[in-house]
N, C-alpha and C positions, 0 to 999 in steps of 0.2 A: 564415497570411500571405495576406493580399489583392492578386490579381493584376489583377482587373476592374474596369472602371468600367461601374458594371450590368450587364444582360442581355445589352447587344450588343457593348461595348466592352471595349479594354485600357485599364486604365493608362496613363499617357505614360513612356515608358521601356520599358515592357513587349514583348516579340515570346513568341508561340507557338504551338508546333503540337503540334495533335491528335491523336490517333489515327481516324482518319476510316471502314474499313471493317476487317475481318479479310478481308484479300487472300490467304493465303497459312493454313492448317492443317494440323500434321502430328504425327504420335505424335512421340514423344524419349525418349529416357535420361536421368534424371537424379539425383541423389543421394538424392532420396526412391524412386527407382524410376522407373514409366511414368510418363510425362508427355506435355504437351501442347502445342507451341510454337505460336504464333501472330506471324506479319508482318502488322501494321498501316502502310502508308503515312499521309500525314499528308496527303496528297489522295487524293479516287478516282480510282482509277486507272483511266483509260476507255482508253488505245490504250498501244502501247509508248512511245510516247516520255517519256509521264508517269512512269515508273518512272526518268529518267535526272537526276541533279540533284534526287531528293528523300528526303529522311529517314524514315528508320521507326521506329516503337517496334515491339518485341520484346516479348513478353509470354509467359511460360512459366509453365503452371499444373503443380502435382507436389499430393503428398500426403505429409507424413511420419509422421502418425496417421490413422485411423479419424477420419472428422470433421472434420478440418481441411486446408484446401487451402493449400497456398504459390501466391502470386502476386508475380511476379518481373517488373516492369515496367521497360524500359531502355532509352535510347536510344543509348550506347553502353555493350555488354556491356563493356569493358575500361577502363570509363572510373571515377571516382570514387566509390564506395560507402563508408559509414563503418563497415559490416558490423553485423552484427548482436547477437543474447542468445546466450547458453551453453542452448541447449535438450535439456535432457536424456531427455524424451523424444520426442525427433524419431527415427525407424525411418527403414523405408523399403519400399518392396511394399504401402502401405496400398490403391495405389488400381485402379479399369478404367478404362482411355481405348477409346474409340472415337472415331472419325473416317470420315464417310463424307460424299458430298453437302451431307447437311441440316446440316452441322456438327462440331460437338467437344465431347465430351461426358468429361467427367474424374468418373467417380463415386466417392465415398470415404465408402459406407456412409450416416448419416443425411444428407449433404450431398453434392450436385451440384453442379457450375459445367459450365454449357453454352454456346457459341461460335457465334454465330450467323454463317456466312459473307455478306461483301459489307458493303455499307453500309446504314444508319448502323450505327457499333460499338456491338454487344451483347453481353456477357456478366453472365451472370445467375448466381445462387446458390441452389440450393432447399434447404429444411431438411425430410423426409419428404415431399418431391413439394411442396411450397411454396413458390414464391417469393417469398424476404424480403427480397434487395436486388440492385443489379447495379449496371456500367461502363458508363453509357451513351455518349452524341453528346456530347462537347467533355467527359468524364471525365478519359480518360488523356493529360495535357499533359508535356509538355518547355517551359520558360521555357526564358527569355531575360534579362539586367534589362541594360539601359543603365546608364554610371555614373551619372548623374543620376534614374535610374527612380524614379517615387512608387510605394513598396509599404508597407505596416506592415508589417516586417522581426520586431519583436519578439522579439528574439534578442536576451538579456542577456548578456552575456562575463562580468558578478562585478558582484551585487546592492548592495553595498555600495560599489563604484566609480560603480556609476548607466552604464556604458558600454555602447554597441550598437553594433555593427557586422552587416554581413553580411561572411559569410566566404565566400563563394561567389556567381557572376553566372550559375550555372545552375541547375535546379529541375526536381525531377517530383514534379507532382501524382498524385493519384488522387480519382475524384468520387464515392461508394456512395449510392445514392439513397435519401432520407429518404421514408420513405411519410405518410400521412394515421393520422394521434395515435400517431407512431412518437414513441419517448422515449429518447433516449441519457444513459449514465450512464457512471460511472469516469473515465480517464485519471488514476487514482493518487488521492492525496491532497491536494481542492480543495474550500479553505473559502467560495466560492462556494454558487450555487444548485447542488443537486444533480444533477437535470436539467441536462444539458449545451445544450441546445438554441438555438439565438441565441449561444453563447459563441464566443470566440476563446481560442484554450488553447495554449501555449506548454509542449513537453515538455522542460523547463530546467531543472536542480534551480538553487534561489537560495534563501538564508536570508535573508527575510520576514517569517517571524511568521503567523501566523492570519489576522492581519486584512486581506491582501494577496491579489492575482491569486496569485499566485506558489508554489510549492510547494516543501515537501523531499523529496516522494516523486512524482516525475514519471512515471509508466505510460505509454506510447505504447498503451495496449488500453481499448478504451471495449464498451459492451455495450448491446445494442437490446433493448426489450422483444418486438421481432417475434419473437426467439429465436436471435440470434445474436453471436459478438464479432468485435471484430477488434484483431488484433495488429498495431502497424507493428515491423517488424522493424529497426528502426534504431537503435543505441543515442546517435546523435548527437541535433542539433535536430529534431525536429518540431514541423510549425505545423499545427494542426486551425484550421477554419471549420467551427463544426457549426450547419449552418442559417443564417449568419449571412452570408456572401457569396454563396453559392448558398442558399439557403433550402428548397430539394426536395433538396439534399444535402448530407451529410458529406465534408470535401474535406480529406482529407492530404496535405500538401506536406514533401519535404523537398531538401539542396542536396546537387549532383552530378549524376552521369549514370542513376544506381540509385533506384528503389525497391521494395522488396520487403513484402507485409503475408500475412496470415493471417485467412484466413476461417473461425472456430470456430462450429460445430451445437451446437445445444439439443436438441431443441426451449426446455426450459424455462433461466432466468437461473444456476438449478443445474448442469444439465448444461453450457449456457457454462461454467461455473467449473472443472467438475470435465476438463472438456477442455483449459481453460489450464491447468490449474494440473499437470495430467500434461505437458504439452507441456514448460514452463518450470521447474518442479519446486514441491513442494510441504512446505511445515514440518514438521520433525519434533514428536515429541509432545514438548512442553514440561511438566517437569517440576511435580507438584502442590503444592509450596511456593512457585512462581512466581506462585500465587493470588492468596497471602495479602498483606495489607496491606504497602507498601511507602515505608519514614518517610526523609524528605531533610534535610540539613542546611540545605537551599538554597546556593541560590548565592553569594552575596557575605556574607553572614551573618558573624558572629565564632562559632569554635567549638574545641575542643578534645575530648581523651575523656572530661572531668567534664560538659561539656553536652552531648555524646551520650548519656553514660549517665543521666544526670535524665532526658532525653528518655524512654529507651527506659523505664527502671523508674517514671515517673511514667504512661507508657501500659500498662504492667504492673499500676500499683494500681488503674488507673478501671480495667481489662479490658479493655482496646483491645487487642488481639492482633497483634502485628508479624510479617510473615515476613524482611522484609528490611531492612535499614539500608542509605542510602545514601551517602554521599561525595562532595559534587561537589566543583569544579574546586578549592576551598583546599586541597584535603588535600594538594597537592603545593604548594610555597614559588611568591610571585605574581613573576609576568617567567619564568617555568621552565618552563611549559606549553607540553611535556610531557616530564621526566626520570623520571618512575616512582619518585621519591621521595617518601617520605612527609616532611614539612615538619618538622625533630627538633624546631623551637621550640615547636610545642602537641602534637604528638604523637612523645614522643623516645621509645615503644616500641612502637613499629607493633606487632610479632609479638605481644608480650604483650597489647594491647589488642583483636588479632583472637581471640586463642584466647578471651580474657575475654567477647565479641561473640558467638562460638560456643558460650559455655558458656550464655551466656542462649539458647541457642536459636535464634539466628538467623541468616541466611547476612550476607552482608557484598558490596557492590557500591560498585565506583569510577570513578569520571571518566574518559574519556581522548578524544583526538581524535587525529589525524594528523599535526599538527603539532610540529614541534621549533623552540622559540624560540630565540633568537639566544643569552639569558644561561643558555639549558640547557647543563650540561658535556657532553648527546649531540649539541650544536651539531657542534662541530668535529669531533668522530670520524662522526658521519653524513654529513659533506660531503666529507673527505678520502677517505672510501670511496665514493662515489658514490651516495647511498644518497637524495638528496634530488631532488626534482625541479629541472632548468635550464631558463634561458633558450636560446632558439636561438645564442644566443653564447658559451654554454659555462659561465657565472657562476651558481650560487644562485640561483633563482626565492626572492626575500624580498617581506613589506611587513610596515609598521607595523600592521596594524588585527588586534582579536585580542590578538597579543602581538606586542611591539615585534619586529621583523627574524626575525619567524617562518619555516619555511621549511616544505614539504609531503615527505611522506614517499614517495618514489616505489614505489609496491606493483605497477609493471610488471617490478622486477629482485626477481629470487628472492631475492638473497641480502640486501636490503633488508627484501621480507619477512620471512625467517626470523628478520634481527636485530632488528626489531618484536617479535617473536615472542618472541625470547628475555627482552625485557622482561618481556611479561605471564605469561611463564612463573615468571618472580622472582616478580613481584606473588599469584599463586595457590601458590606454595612457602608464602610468608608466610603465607597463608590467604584469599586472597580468592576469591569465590566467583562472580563474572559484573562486569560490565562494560558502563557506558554507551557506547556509541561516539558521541559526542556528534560533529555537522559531519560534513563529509564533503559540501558542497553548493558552499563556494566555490572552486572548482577551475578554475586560468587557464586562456586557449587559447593565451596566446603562449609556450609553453612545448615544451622538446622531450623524449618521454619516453624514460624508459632504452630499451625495447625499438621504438621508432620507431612507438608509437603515433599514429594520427588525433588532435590535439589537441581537434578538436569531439568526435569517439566519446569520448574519456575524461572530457570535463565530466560525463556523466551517469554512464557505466557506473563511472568510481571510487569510489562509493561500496558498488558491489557488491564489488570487490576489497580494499577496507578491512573492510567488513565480513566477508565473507569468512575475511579473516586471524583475526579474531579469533574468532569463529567455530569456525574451526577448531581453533583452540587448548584451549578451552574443552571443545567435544567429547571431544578427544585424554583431556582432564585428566580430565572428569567424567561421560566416555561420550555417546554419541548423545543422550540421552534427561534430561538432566541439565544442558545447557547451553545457556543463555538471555544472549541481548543486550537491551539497553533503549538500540534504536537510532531517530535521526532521520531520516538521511534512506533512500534506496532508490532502486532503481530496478528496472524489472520481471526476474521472479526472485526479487528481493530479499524475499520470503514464507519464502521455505526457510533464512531464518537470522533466526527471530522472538525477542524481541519489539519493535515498532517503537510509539513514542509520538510525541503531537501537536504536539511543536516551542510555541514560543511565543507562547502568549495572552495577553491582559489577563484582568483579575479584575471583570469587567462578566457580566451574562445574555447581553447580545448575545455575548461572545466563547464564552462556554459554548454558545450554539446553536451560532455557526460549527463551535467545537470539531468538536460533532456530526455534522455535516454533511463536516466532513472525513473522518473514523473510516468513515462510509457511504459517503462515493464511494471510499476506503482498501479496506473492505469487496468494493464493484464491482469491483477492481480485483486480486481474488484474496488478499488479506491477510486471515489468519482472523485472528492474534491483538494486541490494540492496544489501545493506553491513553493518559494525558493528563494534564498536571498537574492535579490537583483545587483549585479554586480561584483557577485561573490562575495564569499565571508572573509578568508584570509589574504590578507594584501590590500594593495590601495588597487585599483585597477587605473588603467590609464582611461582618456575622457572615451576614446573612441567604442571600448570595452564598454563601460558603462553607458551610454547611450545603446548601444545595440541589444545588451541586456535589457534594459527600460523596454524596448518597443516590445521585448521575447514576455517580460513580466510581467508586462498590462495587457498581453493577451493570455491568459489563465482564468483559474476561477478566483484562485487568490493572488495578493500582489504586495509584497513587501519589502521597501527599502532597509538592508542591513548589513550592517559588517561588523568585522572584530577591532581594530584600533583606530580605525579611522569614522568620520561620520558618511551619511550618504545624502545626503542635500545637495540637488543637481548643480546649485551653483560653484559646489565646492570644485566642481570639473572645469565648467565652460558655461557660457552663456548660452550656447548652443544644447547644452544639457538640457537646461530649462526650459526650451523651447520643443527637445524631444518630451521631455516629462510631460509638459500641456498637449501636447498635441493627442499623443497616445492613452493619458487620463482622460481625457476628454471624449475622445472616443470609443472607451469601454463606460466612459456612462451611457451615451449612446447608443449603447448597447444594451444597457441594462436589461429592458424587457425580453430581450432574446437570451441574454445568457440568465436570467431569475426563473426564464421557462424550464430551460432545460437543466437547470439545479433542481427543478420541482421534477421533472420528467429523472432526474439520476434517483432521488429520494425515494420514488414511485417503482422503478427499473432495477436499479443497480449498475443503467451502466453511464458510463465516467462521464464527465463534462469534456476534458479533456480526451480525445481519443485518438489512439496510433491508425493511421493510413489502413492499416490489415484489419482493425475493428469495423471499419465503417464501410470499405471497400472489400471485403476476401473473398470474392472472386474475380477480381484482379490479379494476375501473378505476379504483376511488374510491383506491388505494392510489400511483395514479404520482405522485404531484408531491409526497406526503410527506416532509419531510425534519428533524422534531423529534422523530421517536420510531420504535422499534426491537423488532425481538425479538432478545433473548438467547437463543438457539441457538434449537430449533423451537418451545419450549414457551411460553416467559415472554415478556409485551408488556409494555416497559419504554418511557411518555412520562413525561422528566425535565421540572421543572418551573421555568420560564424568566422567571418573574416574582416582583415583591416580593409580592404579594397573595395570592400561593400558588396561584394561580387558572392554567387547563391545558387547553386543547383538543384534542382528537385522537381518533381516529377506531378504532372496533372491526370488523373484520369480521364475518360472519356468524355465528350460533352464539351457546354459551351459554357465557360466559368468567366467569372467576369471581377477584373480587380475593383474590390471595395474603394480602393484610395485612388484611383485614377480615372476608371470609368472603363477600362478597355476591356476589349473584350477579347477570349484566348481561347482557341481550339484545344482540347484535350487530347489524352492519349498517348501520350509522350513527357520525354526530360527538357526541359529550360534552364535556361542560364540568363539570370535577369544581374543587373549592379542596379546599386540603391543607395541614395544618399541617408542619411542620418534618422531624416524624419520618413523614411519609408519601409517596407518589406514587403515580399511575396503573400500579398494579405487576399485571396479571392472568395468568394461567393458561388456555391457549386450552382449546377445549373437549374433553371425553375423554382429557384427560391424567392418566396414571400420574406423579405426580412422586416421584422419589427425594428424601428428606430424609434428613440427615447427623444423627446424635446428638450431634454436639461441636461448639461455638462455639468453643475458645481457637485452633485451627491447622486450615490447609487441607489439611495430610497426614494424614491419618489411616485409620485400617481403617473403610472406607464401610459394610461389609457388617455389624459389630459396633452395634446397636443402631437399622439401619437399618428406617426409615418409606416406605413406599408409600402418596401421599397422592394419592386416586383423585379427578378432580374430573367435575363434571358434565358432559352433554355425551355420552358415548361411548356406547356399548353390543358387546358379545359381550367377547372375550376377548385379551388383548393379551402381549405377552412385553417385558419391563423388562430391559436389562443394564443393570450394575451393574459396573466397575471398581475396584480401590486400588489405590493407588499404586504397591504391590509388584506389582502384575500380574493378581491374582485378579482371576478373570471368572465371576459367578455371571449364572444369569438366571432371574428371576421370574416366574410364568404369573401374570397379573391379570385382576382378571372388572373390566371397565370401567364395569359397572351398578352395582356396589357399591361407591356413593360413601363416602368416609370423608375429610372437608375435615384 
């Protein structure tokens, strides 16, 4: 949100005041432990009288990890906050205050924040004795807005209404100084430029699409190449200007009397991760059938159990290997979404047709959102028990879009969720085995919640509590380690109930780079594991499209065939489909023991499977503004291939990397320009890598260690140690001589 009219001016409408010097420093109590208050007047204050008639911001720095500072900016303590994330690991004792003279100094291990007494306001942030950013002169603001005030508000209420409002006529900012070739990355899942820098970013969840500002996975935490993040701890609206109204800095604003952020140490974009993702919590290991290929009915499609099962046993005779079948929104009767019914007129034996499902091998996944439509028979019993979200008048919170006189399932009253619950508990009796949580983005504000929820805090954070719900369920049923969602939207935290996919694209190359671009700043923003429909959701793609996609898909962690009116069964393309489909299924089973490692190693870390060029490589320069190609956990540089002509630009770092699918071998350091037919891509092997290879192509669970290849590539030298995981838990490790190449 823009409050200036350039360097020296407000807005009209606008009033605010600064934080102008630190007047006032002293140790504190606070629920991370010591801490460090700080009274900022909004003038200097030169004689007594200045002190009488004027306002202050309140500024308390704490620690509640090693590494990370809380910063708690206010102008009144008691005044409107929308509260904050479920941080699980927030402690407390992490930090040393000192206060003397020269200042205040809160140290919390690799990070400082220092207090410079007097004016202008300074506080500053070191990461190993280095300062990477700080709160300078005209930083920490309190608004004002007149009802007529010009500000880009940019605060959606429900994407599909098109409605904005501002909910609030007060504001604090915060200003974090942007250095010289600093590079900001994250705030969630944004199919924009990767690089944040020059954007305005609105942390809103809204169902958009791909091709939109707008996101289903909104993060308030963005990450600097200097080597630090920052968290806003707010789970309602934030408005970032990164570089884009102040230009030397990053400016989060949000409405109220409160704002509170977190300052996370690196040094490296790794160690950011691995400090959020302890902070806020981090994914369990996701199950190794969760790999394997994953075939949709689509969406609006016509289908039955005679056209699922062609599907599945006609992918069975080419060798395209399925792990999971999915279900979307028809398998329950159309106006009823969502009664947990299977629909008796194409499918009159659910049960029987899942054991039949199971017996081929496969698990089984279903649709579901939050909502309960008006002609569901769980209509009326969910509203008579209060179980639905209301208006502030007491009535049913409905509308038409979606499904006719829909209403939202209130996941703030217990007993709401448990009876959620007891649904999907049916649903997995039956045999189902996970669960799209599909929506969970358009969530009103003029509503009152069961437990007297902030209506702005709930727009975003509901989607953690829906997911959540089921989640948990899933666990209960198939253990920690065994239950997986194929959810859209999130919001920060929302890592620690994986798997989350890309919401909806067109079937164009441009939406396929977007795609990518999201899954990376997704990435940035603490999410190790994520996927995307292959071939785009909306439109049919042509053959060339969907191939290219295929090869981009089954190198992820997840991998899923799907679209909106059309089906996705490679044969429906070319023959030639089919032939990309096996080739590239085929070898991410080959994969498998490499990429089940390092799903255990994100589990353990935090950080992504999927990782952007800057993650793996930052200190490399030529790597910051990348944003169409990737490595797959440490080892594998995967640039997918975004054009009809087959033709690929992207860049190697230094070293001798050698392509996985051909055998060559390529000097780094530099840009290339390779073309590739159908069944290929820019797939390399960084340098001195031991690669674990899988001896089964048909499934991604299998015993790694039975028939397992250590495929040593050039590049390294002395002697290295390989783990090696299966599924059941065996953990061998291999001593490898790195000289002794064997492609």
């Amino acid at each position: 949100m823009k409050f200036t009219d350039g360097f020296w001016q407000l807005r009209p409408g606008v009033t605010a005041l600064y934080a102008q010097e630190a007047h006032d420093i002293a140790e504190t109590s606070t629920p991370d432990g010591a801490g460090i208050v700080i009274t900022a007047p909004t003038m200097v204050i030169s004689k007594r009288g200045d002190t009488l008639n004027r306002p202050v911001i309140t500024t308390t720095l704490s620690s509640p990890a090693e590494g990370v500072i809380r910063v708690r900016v206010a102008h009144h303590e008691g005044g409107r906050w929308h509260g904050g994330f479920s941080l699980p690991g927030a402690g407390s004792g992490s930090a040393r205050t000192t206060v003397s003279d020269a200042g205040g100094e809160l140290d919390s291990g690799a990070l400082v924040a220092r207090i410079t007494p007097g004016a202008p306001w300074n506080l500053s942030f070191e990461v190993d004795g280095r300062r990477v950013t700080g709160s300078g002169h005209r930083a920490q603001g309190y608004v004002r807005l007149a009802a007529d005030a010009q500000v880009d508000a940019g605060i959606i209420d429900n994407a599909r209404q098109g409605g904005s409002s501002l909910s609030s006529k007060t504001f604090v900012h915060e200003q974090l100084d942007l250095g010289v070739g600093e590079l900001v990355y994250g705030l969630g899942e944004r199919f924009g430029p990767l690089v944040k820098n020059g954007q305005s970013v609105d942390i809103w969840n809204a169902d958009g699409g791909t091709s939109s500002e707008q996101a289903y996975k909104s993060i308030p935490f963005h990450l600097s190449n200097r080597g630090y993040g920052v968290l806003v701890n707010d789970s309602g609206h934030v408005s970032y200007e990164i570089g884009s109204e102040a230009v030397e800095r990053v400016q989060f604003s949000v409405s109220g009397e409160v704002l509170e952020y977190f300052v996370i140490a690196g040094p490296t974009p790794k160690d950011v991760l691995r400090r959020y993702t302890a902070l806020t919590g981090r994914p369990p290991v996701v199950p190794a059938w969760s790999y394997g290929l994953w075939l949709s009915t689509s969406f609006t499609t016509d289908y039955d159990e005679q056209t699922v099962s062609s599907f599945i046993d006609e992918m069975a005779a080419r060798e395209l290997p399925v792990s999971v079948f999915h279900f979307d929104c028809f398998w329950m009767r159309e106006f009823n979404w969502c009664d947990f019914e299977w629909d008796p007129r194409v499918f009159p034996d659910p049960e029987g047709m899942l054991t039949r499902l199971h017996e081929k091998d496969l698990r089984v996944c279903v649709w579901i959102n939050p909502y309960i439509a008006q002609r569901s028979p769980l209509f009326r019993e969910a509203a008579d028990q209060g179980f639905l979200v209301k208006r502030v008048d007491g009535s049913v919170w409905q509308w038409d879009l979606w499904q006719a006189g829909m209403a939202l399932v209130d996941f703030t009253n217990p007993d709401a969720t448990a009876w959620y619950q007891g649904h999907l508990r049916r649903l997995i009796d039956q045999g189902v085995d996970c669960f799209k949580t599909d929506f969970g983005e358009r969530i009103p504000t003029e509503v009152a919640w069961s437990d007297g929820s902030d209506p702005a805090r709930m727009h975003n954070l509901y989607t953690d509590l829906y997911n959540r719900a089921v989640h948990d369920v899933l666990t209960e049923a198939r253990g920690a380690d065994d239950a997986v969602l194929f959810a859209r939207s999130a919001t920060a935290g929302g890592q620690s109930m994986p798997v989350h996919w890309g919401g909806d694209s067109t079937s164009s190359y441009a939406s396929m780079a977007e795609t990518l671009r999201g899954g990376l700043s997704l990435a940035f923003s603490g999410f190790a594991f994520w996927s995307h429909d292959i071939g785009g959701f909306e439109g049919m793609p042509d053959a060339g499209v969907f191939k290219r996609w295929t090869a981009f898909g089954l190198l992820g962690s997840h991998s899923r065939f799907h679209g909106s009116s059309s089906y996705r069964v490679p044969w429906m393309f070319d023959e030639e489909a089919v032939d990309v489909t096996r080739r590239f299924t085929h070898l991410k089973m080959r994969l498998m023991p490499y990429l089940y490692q390092q799903g255990l190693a994100a589990a353990a870390t935090g950080v992504p499977l999927m990782r952007p060029m800057q993650l793996e490589f930052p200190d490399d320069p030529a790597v910051g503004h990348l944003d169409r190609q990737y490595m797959l956990g440490e080892s594998l540089l995967v640039a997918p291939v975004f054009s009809a002509d087959g033709s690929v630009d992207f860049y190697l770092p230094a070293g001798e990397w050698t392509s996985l699918l051909t055998g060559e071998t390529v000097t780094g350091g530099g840009w290339r320009r390779e073309s590739h037919d159908f069944s290929s891509l820019p797939l390399y092997v960084r340098p001195g890598t031991a690669l674990p290879w899988g001896a089964r192509t048909d499934r991604p669970d299998y015993d790694y260690h039975d028939g397992l290849q250590l495929r040593v590539f050039p590049g390294g030298a002395g002697r290295s140690t390989v783990t090696v995981t299966s599924p059941d838990g065996l953990e061998r490790s291999y001593d490898v001589d790195l000289s002794a190449v064997t492609l």
